[in-house]
C-alpha positions as CSV (number, residue, x, y, z in Angstrom):
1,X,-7.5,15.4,-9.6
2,X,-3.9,16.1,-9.5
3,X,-1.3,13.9,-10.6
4,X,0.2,13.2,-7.7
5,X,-2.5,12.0,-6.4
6,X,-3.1,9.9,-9.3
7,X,0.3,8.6,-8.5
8,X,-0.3,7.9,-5.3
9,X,-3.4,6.1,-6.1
10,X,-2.7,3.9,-8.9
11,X,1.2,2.7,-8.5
12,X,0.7,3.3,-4.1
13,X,-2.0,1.2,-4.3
14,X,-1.1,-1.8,-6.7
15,X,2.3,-2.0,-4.7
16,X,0.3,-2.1,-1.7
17,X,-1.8,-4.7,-2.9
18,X,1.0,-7.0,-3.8
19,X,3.6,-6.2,-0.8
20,X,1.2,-5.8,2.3
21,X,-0.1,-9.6,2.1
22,X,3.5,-11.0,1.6
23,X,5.3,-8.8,4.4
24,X,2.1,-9.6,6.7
25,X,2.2,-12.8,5.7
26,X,-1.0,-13.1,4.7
27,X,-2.5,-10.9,7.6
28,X,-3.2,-8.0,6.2
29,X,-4.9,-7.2,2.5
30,X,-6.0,-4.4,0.8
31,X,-9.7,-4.1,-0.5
32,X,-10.6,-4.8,-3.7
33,X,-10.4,-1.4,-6.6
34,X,-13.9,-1.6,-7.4
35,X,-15.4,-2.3,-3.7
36,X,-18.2,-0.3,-2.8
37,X,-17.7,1.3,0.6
38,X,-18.9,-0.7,3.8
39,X,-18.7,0.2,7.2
40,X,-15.3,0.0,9.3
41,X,-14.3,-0.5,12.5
42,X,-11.9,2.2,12.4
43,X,-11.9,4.9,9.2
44,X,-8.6,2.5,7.6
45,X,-9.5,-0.6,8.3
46,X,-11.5,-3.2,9.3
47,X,-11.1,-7.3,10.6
48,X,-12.7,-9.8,8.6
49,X,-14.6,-13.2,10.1
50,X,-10.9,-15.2,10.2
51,X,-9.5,-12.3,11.9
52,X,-7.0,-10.8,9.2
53,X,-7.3,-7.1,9.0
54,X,-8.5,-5.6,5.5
55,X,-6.9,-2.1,4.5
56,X,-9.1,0.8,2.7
57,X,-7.8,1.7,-0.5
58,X,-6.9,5.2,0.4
59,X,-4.4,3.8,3.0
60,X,-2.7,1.2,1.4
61,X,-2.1,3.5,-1.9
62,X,-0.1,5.7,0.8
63,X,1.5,2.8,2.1
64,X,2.2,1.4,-0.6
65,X,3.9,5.2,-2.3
66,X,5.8,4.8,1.0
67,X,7.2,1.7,-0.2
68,X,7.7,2.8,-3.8
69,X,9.7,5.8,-2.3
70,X,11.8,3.9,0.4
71,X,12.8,1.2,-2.5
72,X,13.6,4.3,-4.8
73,X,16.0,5.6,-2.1
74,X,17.9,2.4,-1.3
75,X,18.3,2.1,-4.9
76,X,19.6,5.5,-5.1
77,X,21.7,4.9,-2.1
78,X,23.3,1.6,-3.3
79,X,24.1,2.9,-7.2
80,X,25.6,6.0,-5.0
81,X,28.0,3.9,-3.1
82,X,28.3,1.4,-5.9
83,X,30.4,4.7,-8.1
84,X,32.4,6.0,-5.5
């Protein structure tokens, strides 16, 4: 396993886990680390009985690098303006 992809699914999926439910407000959650695969609707995702849909870990950890790397670069961008 490389370590990118490590990357992507340790840190891209624990941000995911804690941003997707608070920008969804509540809506949408990621499935638990240790869940053992059940069927979905789709191959990401799936709706549970209340109607919120419930993210496979393999998507949210992308979602979630996504995050990590869009919040790097407005960092970036801000500490660039910032010492102009």
């Amino acid at each position: 396993m490389s370590a990118f992809k490590i990357l992507v699914d340790l840190i891209g999926y624990s941000i995911a886990r804690a941003a997707l439910p608070v920008l969804s407000f509540g809506w949408i959650y990621v499935e638990p680390f240790s869940a053992t695969p059940q069927p979905l609707q789709w191959p990401w995702y799936r709706r549970d009985a209340n109607g919120r849909v419930e993210l496979r870990q393999v998507v949210a950890g992308w979602i979630g690098f996504g995050i990590c790397i869009l919040g790097l670069l407005v960092t970036a961008l801000a500490i660039h303006t910032a010492f102009r």
